[in-house]
DRENMISE-17653 format. One line per 10 residues: number of its first residue (from 1); their letters; for each residue z, y, x of N, C-alpha, C. Coordinates in steps of 0.05 Angstrom, whole numbers, plus 5000, padded with zeros to 4 digits. Example, Ala and Ser with C-alpha at 12.3 -4.5 7.8 and 13.67 -1.06 7.14 Angstrom:
BEGIN
1 = as = 5156 4886 5264 5156 4910 5246 5156 4934 5264 ~ 5142 4955 5257 5143 4979 5273 5157 5001 5258 .
END
This chain:
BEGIN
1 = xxxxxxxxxx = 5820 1169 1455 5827 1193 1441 5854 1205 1452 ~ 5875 1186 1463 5902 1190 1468 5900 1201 1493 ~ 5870 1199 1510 5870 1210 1542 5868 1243 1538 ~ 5844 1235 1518 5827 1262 1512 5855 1285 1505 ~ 5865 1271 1482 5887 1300 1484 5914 1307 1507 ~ 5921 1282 1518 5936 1289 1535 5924 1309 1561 ~ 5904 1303 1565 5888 1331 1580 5882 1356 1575 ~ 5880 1351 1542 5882 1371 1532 5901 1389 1536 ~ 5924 1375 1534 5951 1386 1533 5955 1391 1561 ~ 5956 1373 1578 5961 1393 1612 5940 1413 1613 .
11 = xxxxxxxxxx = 5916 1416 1603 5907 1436 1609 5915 1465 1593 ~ 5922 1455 1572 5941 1479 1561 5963 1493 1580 ~ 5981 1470 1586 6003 1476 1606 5996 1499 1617 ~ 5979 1487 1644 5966 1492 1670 5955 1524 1666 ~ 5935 1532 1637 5924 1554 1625 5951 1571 1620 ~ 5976 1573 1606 5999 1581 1598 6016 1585 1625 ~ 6019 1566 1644 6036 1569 1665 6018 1597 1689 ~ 5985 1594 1690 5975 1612 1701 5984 1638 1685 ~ 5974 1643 1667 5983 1668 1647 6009 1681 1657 ~ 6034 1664 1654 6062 1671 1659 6065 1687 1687 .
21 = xxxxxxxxxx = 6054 1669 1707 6052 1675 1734 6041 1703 1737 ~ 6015 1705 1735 6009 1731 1726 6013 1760 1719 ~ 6034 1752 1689 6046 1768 1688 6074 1768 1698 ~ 6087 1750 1711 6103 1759 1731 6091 1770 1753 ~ 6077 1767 1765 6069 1789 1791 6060 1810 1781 ~ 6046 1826 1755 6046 1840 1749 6065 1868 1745 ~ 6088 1848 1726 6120 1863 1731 6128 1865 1751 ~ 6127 1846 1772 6127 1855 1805 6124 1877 1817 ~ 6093 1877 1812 6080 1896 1823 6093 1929 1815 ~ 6088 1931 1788 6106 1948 1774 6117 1961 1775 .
31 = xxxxxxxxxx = 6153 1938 1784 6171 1951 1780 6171 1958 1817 ~ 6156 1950 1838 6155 1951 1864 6145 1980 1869 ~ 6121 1987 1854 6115 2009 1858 6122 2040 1847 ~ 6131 2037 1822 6150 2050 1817 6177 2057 1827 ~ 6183 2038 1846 6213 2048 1855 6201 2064 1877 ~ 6187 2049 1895 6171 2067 1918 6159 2090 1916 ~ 6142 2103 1886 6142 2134 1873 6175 2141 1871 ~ 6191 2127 1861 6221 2139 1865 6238 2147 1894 ~ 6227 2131 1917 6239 2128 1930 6227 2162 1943 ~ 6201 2166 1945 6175 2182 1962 6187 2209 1944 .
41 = xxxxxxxxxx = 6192 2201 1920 6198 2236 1907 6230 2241 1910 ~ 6239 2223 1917 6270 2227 1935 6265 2251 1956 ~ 6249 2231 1979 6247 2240 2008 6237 2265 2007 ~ 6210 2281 1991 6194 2304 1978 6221 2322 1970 ~ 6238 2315 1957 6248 2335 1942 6278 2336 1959 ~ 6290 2318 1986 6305 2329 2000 6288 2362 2012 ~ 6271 2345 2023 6249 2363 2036 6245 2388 2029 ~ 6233 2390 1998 6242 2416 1997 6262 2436 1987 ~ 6285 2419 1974 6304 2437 1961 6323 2439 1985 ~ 6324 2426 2013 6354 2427 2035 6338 2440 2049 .
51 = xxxxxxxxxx = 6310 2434 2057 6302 2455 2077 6273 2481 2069 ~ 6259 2487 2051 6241 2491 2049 6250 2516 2031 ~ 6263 2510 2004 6270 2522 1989 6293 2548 2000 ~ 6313 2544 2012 6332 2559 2027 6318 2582 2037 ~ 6292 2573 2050 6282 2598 2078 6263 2605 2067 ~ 6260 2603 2039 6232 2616 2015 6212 2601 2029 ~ 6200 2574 2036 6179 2561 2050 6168 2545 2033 ~ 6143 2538 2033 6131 2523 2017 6103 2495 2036 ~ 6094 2481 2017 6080 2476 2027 6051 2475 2011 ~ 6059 2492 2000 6033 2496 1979 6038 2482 1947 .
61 = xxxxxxxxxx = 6011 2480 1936 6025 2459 1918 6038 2484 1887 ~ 6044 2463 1869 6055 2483 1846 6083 2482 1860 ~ 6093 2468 1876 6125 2475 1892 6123 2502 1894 ~ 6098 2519 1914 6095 2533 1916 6099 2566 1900 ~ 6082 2558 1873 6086 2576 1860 6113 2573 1845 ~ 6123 2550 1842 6150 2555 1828 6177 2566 1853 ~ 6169 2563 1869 6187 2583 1901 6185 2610 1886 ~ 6162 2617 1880 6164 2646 1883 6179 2659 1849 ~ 6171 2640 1833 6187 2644 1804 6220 2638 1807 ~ 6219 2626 1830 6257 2607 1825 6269 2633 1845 .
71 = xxxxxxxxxx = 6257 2657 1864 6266 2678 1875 6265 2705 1854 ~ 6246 2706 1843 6236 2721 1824 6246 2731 1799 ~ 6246 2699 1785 6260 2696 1760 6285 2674 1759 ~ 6291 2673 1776 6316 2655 1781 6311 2631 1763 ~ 6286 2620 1759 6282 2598 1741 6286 2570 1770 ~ 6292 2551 1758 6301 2526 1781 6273 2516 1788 ~ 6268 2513 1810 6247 2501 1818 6232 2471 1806 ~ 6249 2454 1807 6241 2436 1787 6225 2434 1764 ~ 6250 2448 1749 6232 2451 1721 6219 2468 1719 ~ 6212 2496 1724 6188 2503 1735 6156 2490 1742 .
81 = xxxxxxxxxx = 6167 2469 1766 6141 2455 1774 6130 2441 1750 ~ 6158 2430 1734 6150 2411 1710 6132 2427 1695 ~ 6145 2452 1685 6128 2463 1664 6089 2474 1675 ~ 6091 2476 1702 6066 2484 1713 6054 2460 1714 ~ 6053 2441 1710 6045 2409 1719 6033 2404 1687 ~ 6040 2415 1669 6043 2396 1640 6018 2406 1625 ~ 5998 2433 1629 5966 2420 1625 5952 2416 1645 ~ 5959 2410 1675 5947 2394 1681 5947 2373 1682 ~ 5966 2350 1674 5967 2329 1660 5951 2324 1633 ~ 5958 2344 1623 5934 2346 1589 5909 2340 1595 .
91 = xxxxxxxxxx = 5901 2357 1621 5871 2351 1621 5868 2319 1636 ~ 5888 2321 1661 5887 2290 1665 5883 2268 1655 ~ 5900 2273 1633 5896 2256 1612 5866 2238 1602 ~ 5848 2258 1607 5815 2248 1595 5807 2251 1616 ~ 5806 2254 1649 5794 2251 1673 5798 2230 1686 ~ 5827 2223 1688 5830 2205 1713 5836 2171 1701 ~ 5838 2157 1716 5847 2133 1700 5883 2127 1696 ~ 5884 2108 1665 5906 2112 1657 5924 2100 1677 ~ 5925 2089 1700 5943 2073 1714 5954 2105 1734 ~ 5937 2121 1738 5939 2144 1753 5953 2159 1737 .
101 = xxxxxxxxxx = 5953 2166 1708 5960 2180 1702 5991 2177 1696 ~ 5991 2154 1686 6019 2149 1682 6037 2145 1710 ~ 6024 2139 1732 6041 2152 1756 6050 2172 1762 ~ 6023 2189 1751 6027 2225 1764 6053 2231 1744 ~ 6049 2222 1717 6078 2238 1694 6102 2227 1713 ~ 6101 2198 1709 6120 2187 1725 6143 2210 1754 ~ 6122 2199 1782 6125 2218 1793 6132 2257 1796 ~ 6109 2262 1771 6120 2299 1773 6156 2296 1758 ~ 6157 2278 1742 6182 2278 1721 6201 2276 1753 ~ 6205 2250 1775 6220 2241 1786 6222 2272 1803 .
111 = xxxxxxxxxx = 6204 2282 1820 6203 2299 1835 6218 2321 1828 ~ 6211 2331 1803 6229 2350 1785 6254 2342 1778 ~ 6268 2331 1775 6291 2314 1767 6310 2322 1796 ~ 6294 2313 1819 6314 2306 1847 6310 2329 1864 ~ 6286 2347 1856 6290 2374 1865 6314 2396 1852 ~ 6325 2393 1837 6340 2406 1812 6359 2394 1822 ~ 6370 2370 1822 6402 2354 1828 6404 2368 1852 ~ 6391 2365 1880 6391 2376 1899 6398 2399 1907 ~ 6385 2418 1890 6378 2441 1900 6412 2451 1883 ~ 6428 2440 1887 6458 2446 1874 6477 2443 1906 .
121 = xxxxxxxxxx = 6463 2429 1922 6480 2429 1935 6472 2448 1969 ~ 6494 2443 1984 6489 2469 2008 6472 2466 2029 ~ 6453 2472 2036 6434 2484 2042 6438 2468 2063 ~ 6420 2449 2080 6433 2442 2109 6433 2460 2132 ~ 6414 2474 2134 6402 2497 2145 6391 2521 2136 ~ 6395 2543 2149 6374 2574 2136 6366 2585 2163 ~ 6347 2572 2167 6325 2575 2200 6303 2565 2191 ~ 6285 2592 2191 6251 2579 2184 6241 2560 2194 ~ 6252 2557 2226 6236 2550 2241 6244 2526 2236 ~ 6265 2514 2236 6274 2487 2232 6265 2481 2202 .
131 = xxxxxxxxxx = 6276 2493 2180 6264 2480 2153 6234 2475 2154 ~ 6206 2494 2170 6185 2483 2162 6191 2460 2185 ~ 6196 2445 2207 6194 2429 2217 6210 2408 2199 ~ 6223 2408 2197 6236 2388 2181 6228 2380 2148 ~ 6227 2410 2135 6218 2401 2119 6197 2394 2115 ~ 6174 2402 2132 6141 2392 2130 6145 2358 2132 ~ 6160 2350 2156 6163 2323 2159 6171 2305 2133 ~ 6187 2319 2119 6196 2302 2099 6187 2295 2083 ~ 6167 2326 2072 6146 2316 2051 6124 2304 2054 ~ 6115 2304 2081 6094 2283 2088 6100 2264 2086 .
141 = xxxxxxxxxx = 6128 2246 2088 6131 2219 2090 6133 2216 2064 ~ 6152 2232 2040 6150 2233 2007 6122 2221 2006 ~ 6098 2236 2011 6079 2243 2002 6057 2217 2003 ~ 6066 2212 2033 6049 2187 2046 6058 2165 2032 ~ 6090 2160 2026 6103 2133 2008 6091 2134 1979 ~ 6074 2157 1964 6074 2158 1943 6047 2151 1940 ~ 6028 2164 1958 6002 2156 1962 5993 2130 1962 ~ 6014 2112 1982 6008 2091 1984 6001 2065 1968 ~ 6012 2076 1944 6012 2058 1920 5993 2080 1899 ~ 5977 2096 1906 5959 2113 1885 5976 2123 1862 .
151 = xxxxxxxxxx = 6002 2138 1881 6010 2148 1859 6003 2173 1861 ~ 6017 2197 1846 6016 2230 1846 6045 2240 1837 ~ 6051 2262 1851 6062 2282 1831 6060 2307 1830 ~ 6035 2304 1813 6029 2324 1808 6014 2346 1829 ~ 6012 2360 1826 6012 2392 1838 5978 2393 1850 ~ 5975 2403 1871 5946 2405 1889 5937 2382 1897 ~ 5949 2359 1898 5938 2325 1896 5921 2316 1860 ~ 5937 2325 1849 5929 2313 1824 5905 2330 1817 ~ 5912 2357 1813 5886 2379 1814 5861 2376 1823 ~ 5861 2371 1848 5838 2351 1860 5828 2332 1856 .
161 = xxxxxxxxxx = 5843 2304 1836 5836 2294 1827 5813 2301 1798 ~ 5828 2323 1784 5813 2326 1763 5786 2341 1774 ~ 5786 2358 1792 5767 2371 1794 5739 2357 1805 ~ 5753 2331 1826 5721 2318 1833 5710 2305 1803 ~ 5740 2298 1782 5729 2288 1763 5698 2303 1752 ~ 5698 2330 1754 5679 2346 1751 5660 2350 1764 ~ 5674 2352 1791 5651 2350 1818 5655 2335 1840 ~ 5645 2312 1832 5648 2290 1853 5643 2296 1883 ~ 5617 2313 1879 5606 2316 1911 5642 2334 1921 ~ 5643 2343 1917 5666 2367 1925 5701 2346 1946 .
171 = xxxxxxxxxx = 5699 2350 1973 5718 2341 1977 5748 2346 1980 ~ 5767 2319 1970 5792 2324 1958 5811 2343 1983 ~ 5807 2336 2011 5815 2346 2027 5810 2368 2032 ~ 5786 2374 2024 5776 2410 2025 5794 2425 2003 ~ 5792 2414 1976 5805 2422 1958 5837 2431 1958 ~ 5848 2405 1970 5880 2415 1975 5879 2447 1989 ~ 5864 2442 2015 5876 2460 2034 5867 2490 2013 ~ 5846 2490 2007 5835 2518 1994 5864 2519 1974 ~ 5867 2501 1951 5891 2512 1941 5924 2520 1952 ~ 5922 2499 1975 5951 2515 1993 5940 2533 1996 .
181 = xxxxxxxxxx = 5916 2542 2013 5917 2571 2030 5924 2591 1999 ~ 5910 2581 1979 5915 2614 1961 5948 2610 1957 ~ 5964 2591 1949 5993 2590 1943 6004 2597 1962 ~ 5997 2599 1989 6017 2609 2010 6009 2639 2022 ~ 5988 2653 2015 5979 2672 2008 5989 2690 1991 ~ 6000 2670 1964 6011 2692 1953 6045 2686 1954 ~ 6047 2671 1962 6084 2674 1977 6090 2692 1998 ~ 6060 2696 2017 6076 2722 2030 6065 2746 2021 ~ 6049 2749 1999 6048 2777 1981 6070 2786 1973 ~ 6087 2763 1958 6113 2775 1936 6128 2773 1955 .
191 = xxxxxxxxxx = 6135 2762 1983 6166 2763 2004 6161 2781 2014 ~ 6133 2798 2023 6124 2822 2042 6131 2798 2062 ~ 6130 2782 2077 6136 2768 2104 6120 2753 2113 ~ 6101 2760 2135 6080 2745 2148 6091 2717 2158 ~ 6117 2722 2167 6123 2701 2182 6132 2674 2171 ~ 6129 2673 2129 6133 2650 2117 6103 2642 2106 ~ 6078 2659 2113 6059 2649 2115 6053 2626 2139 ~ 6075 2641 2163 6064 2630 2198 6077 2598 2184 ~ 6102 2598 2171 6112 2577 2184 6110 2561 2161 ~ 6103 2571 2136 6090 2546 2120 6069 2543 2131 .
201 = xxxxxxxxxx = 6048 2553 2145 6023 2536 2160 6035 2515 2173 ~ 6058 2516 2193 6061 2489 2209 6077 2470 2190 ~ 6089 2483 2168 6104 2462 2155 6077 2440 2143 ~ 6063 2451 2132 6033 2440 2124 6025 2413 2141 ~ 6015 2435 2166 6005 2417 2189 6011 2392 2190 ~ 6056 2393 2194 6066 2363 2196 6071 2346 2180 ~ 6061 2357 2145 6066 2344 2129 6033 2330 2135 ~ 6020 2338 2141 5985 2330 2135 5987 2305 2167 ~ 6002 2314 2189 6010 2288 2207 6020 2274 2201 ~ 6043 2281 2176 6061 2255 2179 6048 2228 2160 .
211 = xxxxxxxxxx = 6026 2246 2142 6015 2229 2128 5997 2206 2134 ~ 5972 2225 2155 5961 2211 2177 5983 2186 2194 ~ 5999 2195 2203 6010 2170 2217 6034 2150 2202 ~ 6033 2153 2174 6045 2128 2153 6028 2109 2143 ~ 6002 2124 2152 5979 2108 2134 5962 2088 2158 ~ 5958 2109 2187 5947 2100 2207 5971 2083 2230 ~ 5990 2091 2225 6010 2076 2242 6011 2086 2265 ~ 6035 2076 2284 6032 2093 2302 6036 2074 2332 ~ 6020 2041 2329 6003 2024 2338 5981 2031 2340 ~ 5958 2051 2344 5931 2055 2356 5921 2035 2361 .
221 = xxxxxxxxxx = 5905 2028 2350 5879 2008 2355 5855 2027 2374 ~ 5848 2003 2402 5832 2006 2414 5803 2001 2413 ~ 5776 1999 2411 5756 1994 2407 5747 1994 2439 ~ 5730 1974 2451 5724 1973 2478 5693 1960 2474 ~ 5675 1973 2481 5650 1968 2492 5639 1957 2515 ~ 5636 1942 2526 5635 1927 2563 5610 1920 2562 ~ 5590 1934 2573 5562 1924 2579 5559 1915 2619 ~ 5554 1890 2611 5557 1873 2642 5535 1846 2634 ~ 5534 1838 2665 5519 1812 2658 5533 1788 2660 ~ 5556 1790 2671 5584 1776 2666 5603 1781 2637 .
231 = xxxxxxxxxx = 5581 1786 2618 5590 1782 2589 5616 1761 2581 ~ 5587 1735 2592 5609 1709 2576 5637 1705 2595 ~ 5636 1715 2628 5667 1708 2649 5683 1725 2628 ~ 5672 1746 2622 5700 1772 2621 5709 1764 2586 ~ 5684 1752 2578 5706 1745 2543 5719 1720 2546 ~ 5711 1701 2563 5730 1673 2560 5750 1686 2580 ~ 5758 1695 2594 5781 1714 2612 5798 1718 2591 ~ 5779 1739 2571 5798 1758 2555 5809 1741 2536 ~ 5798 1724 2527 5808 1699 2501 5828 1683 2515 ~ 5839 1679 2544 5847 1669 2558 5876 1675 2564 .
241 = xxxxxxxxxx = 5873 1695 2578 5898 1716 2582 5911 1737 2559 ~ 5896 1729 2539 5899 1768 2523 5905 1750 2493 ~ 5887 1731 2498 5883 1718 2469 5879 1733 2438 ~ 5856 1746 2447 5835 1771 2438 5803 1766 2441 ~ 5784 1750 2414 5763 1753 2410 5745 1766 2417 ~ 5716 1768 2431 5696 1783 2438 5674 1780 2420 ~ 5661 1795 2405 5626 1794 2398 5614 1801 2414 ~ 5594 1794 2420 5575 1799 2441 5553 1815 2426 ~ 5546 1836 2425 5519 1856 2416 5492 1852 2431 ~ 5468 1839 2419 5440 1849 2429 5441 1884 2438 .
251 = xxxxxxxxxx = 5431 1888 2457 5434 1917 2458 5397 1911 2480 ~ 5390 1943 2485 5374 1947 2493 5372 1968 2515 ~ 5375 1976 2551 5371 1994 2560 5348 2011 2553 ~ 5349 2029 2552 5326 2048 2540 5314 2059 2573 ~ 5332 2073 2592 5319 2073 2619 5314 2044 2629 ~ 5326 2034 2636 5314 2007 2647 5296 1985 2633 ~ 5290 1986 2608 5282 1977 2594 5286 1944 2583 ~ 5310 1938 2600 5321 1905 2596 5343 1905 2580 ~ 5334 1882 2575 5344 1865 2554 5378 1863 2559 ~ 5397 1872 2544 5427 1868 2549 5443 1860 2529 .
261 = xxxxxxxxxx = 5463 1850 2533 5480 1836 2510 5514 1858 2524 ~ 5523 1875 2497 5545 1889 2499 5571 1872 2485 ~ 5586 1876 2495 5616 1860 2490 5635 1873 2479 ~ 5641 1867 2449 5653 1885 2431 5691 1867 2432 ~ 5712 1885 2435 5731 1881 2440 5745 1895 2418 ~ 5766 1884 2411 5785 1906 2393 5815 1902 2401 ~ 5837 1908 2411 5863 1908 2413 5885 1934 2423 ~ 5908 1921 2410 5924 1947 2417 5913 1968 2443 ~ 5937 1984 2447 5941 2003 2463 5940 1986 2503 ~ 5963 1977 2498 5958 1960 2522 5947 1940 2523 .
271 = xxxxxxxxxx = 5943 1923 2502 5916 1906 2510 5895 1914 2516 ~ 5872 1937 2510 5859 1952 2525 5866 1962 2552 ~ 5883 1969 2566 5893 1968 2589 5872 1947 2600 ~ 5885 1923 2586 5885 1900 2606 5862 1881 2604 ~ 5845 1879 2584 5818 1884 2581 5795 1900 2593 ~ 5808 1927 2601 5787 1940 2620 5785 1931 2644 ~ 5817 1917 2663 5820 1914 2682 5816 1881 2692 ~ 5817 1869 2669 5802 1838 2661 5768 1846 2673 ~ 5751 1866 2663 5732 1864 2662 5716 1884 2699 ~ 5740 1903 2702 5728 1913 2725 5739 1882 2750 .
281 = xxxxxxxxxx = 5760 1875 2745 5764 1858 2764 5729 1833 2761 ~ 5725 1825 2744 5702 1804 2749 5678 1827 2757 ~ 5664 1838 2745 5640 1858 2750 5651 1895 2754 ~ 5660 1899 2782 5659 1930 2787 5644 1945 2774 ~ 5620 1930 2770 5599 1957 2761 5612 1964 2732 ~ 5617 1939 2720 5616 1943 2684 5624 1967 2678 ~ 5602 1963 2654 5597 1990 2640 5619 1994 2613 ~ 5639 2013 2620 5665 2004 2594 5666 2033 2572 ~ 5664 2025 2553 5668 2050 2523 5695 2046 2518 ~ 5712 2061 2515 5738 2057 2495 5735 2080 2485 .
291 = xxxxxxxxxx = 5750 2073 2453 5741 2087 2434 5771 2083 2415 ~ 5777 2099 2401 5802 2102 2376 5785 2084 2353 ~ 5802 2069 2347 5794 2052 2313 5807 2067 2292 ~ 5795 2076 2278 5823 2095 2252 5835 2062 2244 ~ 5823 2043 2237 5832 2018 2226 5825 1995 2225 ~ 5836 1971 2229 5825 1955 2225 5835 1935 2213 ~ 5817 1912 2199 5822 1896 2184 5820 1870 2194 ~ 5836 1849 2187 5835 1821 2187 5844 1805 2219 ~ 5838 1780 2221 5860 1762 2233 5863 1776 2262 ~ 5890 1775 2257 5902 1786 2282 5908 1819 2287 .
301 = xxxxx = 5905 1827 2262 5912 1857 2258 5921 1860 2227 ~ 5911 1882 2212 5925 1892 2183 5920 1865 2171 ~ 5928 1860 2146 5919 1853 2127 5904 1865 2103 ~ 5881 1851 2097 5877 1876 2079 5890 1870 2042 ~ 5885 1896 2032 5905 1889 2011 5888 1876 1982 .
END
């Protein structure tokens, strides 16, 4: 009887000590990703109150329409965005899931907060051309740090969210841009100035790159295809020198009608280099694909999360 409960009892432990753990990585997690929405609506709201805001530029977005109220009606951009943000949160509310939502308040609150402190101080620049370059950059990286953890704030991100809520088929990326194009549309209605249409387009552009390359990195993964009959020389080569795995593919000539085995490769930028030149040095003829990977997963590359 005296075994029976003492097992009992470490298994209590053991049940209690997992729990704890748990919710310590949970608070982890937490307080990790919330600073990083803090950190992303920092970088967003240098972005647009030092360079964007100054030269009337936008990058769409309710930023957008609160530009043209904070010239208009001298109302502060910030709180503006806040108040434009707050039924679409209402409806968020019953669309999206609550871990999302309580990011998006989170975030629109931070974004609004550090656009307003900011926008007090002097201007670093008043050159279109430089604020949409700079500022597009900034908010893409805001944007990309905030993403990364499924956060929002707010504006033509979250909107999109609610709307596939409605219509799933409908894509989120289509959606943004249709709502920039009308917000920057009507920024150069009320300035009369074509040319803060021209250059919020490129501010756009580099926010939509910079996003692309926070998420994709700017390590390029290679994809290499080698159809030869020196398959197995050129992968024990490549496992050799490169110390980089091959699959070998059944494949099938369709003119020749024989039977072929294709040699699937994956590595950086210059390891492809040196993989192609691994494989023309054993067989001249070989037949080589390289190809862009948007990503990849597992040993010897990302981790996945």
């Amino acid at each position: 009887m005296e075994n029976k409960e003492s097992k009992k009892q470490m298994q209590m432990r053991k049940n209690i000590s997992k729990i704890c753990n748990n919710e310590e990585l949970k608070t982890k997690k937490f307080i990790k990703e919330y600073f990083i929405i803090t950190t992303g609506a920092l970088i967003m709201a240098i972005g647009v109150s030092l360079f964007l805001l100054p030269n009337e530029l936008s990058t769409g977005g309710f930023s957008g329409l609160g530009t043209i109220v904070y010239y208009v009606l001298k109302f502060p951009l910030g709180a503006t965005t806040l108040v434009l943000n707050i039924p679409l949160l209402l409806i968020a509310y019953f669309r999206i899931s609550k871990e999302l939502f309580l990011k998006s308040i989170y975030g629109t609150f931070a974004l609004s907060f550090f656009i307003d402190i900011l926008d007090r101080l002097q201007p670093i620049i008043h050159d279109r051309f430089l604020g949409c370059i700079y500022g597009g950059i900034l908010m893409g990286v805001g944007t990309a740090i905030i993403l990364k953890v499924n956060g929002s704030t707010g504006g033509s991100d979250l909107l999109s969210y609610v709307i596939k809520s409605f219509k799933p088929q409908y894509k989120s990326g289509t959606l943004i841009l249709i709502i920039d194009a009308i917000i920057i549309a009507l920024n150069v209605f009320v300035f009369k100035a074509i040319d803060i249409g021209l250059y919020s387009a490129i501010a756009i552009f580099l926010m939509s790159k910079m996003i692309d390359l926070i998420f994709e990195g700017i390590n390029f993964t290679k994809v290499l295809l080698i159809i030869s009959p020196e398959y197995k020389k050129i992968a024990e080569t490549i496992g050799k020198n490169i110390d980089r795995g091959s699959t070998a593919l059944y494949s099938k000539g369709m003119y020749t009608n024989e039977d072929k085995m294709t040699l699937l490769c994956v590595g950086s930028r210059n390891e492809a280099y040196n993989i192609q030149y691994i494989a023309k040095q054993i067989d001249k003829n070989a037949f080589i694909i390289i190809m862009n990977a948007r990503e990849v997963l597992g040993k010897g590359f990302k981790k996945q999360l």
